[in-house]
C-alpha positions in Angstrom: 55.3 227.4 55.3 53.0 225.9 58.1 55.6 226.4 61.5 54.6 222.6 62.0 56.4 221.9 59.3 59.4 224.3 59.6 61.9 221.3 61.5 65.0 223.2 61.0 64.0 225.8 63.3 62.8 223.5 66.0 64.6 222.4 69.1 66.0 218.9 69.1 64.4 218.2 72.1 60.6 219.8 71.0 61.7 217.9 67.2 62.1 214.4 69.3 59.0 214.9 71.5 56.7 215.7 68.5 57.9 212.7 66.8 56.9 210.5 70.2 60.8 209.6 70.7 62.9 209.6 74.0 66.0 210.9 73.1 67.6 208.1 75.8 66.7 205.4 74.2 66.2 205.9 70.8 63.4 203.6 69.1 63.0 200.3 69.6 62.5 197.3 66.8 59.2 197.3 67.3 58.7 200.9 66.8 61.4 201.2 63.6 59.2 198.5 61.7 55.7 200.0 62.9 57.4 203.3 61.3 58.5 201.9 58.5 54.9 200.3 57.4 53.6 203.7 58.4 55.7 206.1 56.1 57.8 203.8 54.0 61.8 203.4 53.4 63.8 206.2 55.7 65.7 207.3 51.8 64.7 209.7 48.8 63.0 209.0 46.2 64.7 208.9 43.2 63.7 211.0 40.5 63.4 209.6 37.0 66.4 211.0 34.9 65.9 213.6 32.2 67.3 212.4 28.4 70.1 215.1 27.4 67.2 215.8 24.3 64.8 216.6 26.9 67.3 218.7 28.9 67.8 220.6 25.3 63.8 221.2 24.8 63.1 222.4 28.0 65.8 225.7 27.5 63.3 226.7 24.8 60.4 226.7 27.5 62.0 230.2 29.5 60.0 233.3 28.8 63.1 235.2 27.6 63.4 232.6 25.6 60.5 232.7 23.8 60.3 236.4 23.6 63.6 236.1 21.3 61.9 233.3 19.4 58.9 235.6 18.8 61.5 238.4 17.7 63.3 235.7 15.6 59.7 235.2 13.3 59.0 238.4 13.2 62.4 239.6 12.1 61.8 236.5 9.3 58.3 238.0 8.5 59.5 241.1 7.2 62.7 239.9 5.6 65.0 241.2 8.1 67.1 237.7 8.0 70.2 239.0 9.7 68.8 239.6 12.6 66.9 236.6 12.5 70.2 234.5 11.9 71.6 236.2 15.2 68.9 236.2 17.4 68.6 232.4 16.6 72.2 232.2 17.3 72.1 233.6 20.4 69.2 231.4 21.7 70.9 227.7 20.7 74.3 229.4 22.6 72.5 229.9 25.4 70.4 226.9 25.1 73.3 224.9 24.7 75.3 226.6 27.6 73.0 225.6 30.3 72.4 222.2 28.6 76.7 221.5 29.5 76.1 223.5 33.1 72.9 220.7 33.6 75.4 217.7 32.4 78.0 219.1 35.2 75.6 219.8 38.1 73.9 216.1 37.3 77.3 214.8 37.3 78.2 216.5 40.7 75.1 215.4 42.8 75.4 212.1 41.6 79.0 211.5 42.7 79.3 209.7 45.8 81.7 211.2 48.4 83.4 208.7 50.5 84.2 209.4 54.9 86.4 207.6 56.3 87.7 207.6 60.1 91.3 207.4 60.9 92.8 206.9 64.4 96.5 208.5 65.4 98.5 208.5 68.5 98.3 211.8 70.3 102.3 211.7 69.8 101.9 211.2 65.9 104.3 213.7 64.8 104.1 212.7 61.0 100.9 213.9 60.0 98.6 214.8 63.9 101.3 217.7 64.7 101.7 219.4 61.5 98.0 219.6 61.0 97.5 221.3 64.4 100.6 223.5 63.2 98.9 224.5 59.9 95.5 225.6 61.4 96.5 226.6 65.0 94.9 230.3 64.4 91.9 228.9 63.0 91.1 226.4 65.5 91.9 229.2 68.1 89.0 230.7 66.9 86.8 228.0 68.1 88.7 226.1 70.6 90.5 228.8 72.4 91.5 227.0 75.2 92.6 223.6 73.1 95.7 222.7 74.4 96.8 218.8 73.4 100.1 218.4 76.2 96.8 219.2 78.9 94.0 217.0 77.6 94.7 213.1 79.7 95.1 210.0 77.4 93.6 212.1 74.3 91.7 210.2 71.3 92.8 211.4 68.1 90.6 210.5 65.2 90.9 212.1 61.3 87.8 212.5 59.3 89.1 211.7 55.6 86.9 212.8 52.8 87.6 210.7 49.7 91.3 210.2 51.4 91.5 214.3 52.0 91.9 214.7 55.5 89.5 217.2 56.1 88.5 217.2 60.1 89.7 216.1 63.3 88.0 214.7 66.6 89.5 214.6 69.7 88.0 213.8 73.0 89.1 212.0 76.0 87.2 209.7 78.6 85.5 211.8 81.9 84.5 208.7 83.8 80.6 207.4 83.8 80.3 206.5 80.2 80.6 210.6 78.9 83.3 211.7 76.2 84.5 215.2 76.5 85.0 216.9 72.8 87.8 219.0 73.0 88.5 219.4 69.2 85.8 219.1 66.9 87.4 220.6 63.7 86.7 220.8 60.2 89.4 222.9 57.4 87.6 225.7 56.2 87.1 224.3 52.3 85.3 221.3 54.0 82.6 223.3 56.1 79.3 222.3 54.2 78.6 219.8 57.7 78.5 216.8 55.7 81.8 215.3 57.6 80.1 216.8 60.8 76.9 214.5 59.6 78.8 211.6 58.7 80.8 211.5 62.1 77.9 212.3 64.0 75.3 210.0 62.6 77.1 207.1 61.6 80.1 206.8 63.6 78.6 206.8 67.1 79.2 203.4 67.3 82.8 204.2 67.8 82.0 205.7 71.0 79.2 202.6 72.1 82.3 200.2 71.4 84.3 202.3 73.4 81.8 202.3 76.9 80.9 205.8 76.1 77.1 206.5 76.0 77.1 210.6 76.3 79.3 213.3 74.5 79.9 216.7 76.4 81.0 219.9 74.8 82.0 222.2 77.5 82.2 226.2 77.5 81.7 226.5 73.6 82.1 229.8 72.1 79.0 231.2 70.4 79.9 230.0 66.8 81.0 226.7 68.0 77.6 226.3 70.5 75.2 226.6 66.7 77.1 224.6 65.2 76.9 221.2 68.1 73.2 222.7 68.0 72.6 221.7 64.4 74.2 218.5 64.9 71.9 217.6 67.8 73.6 218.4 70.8 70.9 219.8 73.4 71.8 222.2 76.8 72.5 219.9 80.2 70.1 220.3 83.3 72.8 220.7 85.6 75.7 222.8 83.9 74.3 226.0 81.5 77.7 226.0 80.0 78.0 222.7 78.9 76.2 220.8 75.8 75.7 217.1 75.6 74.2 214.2 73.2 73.4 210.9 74.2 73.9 208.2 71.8 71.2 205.4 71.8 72.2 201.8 70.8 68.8 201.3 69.3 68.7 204.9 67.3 70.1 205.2 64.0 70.2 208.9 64.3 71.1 209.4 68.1 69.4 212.7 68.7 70.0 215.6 71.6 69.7 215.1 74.9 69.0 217.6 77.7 71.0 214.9 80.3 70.6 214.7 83.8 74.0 213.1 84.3 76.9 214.9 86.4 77.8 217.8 83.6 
């Protein structure tokens, strides 16, 4: 693969640039319809879907496949017809096997998950405590010094995943329109990003409404610093231990941001 090409290894910042986008601002109207004439509808394409009969046909197409249809006729040939019978057998198992695993997988990738956002008081003590309770040791792991009683006028947020609560956000207000992540957790069953994604790329308004314009993660540890890395977070100019994003009202996808502010 061409390294041009390889986006997933890139920077944010070098990702942006190459695309001709300031990361501060995001794009404008006039540069989201130029786009959009330029390389079409920002979605997938949707593939035609396969008939369960063409599903079927296509298990006869492997080359093991075909070897054991080739021993199948030649079994036949020389009148060996119970071998025939169970090396046929075998193949419509099989074939039929990973037509019910193709039905299931189809079935999966087509279901739509749902996200949801849920506020709570930092006082909650129905439902905010006991989750903090039940993975203290793992969020210790990643938010060593987390400590809710020391964080001033904390927002506590729930990321609920077709009603499961599966993540919680907390950050509080620094002054100067910046949000300071303190808890940015997701239960280990959960941790495929998509919650991360969803809270990250289409809940930003709920910081915009809130006067906020940059988020800062400060002093992550090293697995927590990949992960705000892969969800666009970018290093700050002025503190090396500090990560921040800067969220656009004109960007759809508000990417990193190597800020200048006080961080």
């Amino acid at each position: 693969m061409n390294e041009a090409d390889q986006w997933h290894r890139r920077d944010a910042g070098d990702a942006a640039r190459a695309q001709g986008v300031d990361p501060a601002l995001g794009l404008g109207e006039a540069d989201l319809a130029r786009r959009a004439l330029a390389h079409g509808a920002n979605e997938l394409t949707r593939q035609p879907r396969r008939s369960p009969v063409r599903l079927l046909l296509e298990q006869f197409t492997d080359f093991m496949v075909l070897v054991l249809l080739g021993a199948a006729l030649i079994s036949g040939l020389i009148g060996d017809l119970v071998d025939t019978l169970t090396i046929l057998f075998i193949v419509a198992v099989n074939a039929l096997i990973a037509l019910v695993d193709l039905y299931h997988l189809g079935r999966l990738t087509l279901r739509r998950e749902t996200f949801t956002l849920v506020r709570v008081p930092a006082g909650d003590a129905a439902f905010l405590k006991p989750f903090l309770s039940m993975y203290k040791h793992d969020i210790a792991r990643f938010f060593p010094d987390f400590e809710l009683a020391s964080i001033p006028n904390p927002r506590c947020v729930f990321i609920l995943r077709d009603l499961a609560p599966v993540g919680l956000f907390i950050y509080a207000d620094e002054g100067s329109g910046a949000a300071r992540i303190h808890l940015d957790y997701v239960v280990p069953a959960y941790r495929d990003l998509k919650a991360a994604r969803f809270f990250y790329n289409r809940s930003w308004r709920l910081f915009l409404d809130e006067g906020f314009h940059e988020l800062i993660v400060r002093n992550p540890v090293p697995a927590h610093e990949r992960f705000c890395r892969k969800v666009g977070f970018g290093p700050s100019l002025t503190n090396p231990r500090a990560l921040v994003r800067t969220l656009a009202a004109g960007a759809d996808l508000p990417a990193a941001s190597r800020s200048q502010s006080k961080n």
